[in-house]
C-alpha positions as CSV (number, residue, x, y, z in Angstrom):
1,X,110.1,108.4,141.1
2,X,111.1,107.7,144.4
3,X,110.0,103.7,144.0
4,X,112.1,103.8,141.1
5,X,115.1,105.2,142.6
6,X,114.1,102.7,145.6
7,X,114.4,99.5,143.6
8,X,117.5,100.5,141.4
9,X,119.5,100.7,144.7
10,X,118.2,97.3,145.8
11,X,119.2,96.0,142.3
12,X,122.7,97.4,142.7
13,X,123.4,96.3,145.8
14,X,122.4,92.8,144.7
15,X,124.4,93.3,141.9
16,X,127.4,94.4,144.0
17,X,127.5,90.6,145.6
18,X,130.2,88.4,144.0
19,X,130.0,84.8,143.8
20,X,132.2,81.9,141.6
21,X,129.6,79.7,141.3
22,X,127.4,79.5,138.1
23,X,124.3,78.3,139.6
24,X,124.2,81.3,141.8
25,X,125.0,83.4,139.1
26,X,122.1,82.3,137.0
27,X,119.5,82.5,140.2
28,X,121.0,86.0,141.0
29,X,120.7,86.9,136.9
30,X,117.4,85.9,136.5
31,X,116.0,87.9,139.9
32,X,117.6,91.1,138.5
33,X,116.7,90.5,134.9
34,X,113.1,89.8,135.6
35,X,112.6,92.5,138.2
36,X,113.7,94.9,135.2
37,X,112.0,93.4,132.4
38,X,108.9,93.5,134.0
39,X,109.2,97.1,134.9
40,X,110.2,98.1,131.4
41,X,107.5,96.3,130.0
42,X,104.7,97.3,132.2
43,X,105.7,100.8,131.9
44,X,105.9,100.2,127.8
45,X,102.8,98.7,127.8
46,X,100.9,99.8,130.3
47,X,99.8,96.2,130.6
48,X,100.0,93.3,133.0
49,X,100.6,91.5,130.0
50,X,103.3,93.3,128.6
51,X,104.9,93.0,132.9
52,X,104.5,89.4,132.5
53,X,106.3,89.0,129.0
54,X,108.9,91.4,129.9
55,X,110.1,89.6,133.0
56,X,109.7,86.4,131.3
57,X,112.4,87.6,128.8
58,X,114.4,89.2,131.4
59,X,114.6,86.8,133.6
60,X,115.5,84.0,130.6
61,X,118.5,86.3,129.7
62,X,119.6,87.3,133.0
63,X,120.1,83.7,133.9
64,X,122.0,82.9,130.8
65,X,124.3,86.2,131.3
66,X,124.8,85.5,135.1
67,X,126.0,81.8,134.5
68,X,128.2,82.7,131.3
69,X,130.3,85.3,132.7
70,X,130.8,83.4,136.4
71,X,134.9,83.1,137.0
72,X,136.2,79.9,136.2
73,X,138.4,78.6,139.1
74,X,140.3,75.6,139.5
75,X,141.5,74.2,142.3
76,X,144.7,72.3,142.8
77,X,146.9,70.8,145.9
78,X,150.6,72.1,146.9
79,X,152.3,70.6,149.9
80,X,149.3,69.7,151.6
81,X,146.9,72.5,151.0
82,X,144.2,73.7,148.9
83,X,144.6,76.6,146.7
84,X,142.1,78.0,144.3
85,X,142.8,80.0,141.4
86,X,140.1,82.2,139.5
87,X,140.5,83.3,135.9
């Protein structure tokens, strides 16, 4: 219990870092998602190969969640200077 406890505030804290930049997103989405899925599966299974599959699937869709919900900014010029503006 107390490795679980353990690696859900490592995941958290990961999870707490912000970044605009989908690539980053992805790579920080498919560390979380295939830490979990392999958890879940080896403890549903039993089974390294039920580990394996679940962080194979995990890690697929935390990559694809971490780039598709990554801010969209644009950046534009006023009087000289950059700005950047996130949505």
């Amino acid at each position: 219990m107390k490795k679980i406890l353990i690696v859900s505030m490592m995941a958290l804290g990961l999870a707490a870092c912000n970044t605009t930049n989908p690539t980053d997103r992805a790579v920080g989405g498919a560390l979380i998602g295939g830490g979990t899925g392999a958890l879940v599966g080896g403890l549903a299974t039993g089974r390294a190969g039920g580990a394996l599959a679940g962080g194979a699937i995990g890690a697929a869709g935390g990559a694809i969640i971490g780039a598709a919900t990554a801010p969209r900014c644009e950046e534009y010029w006023y009087r000289g200077r950059r700005y950047q503006r996130c949505n």
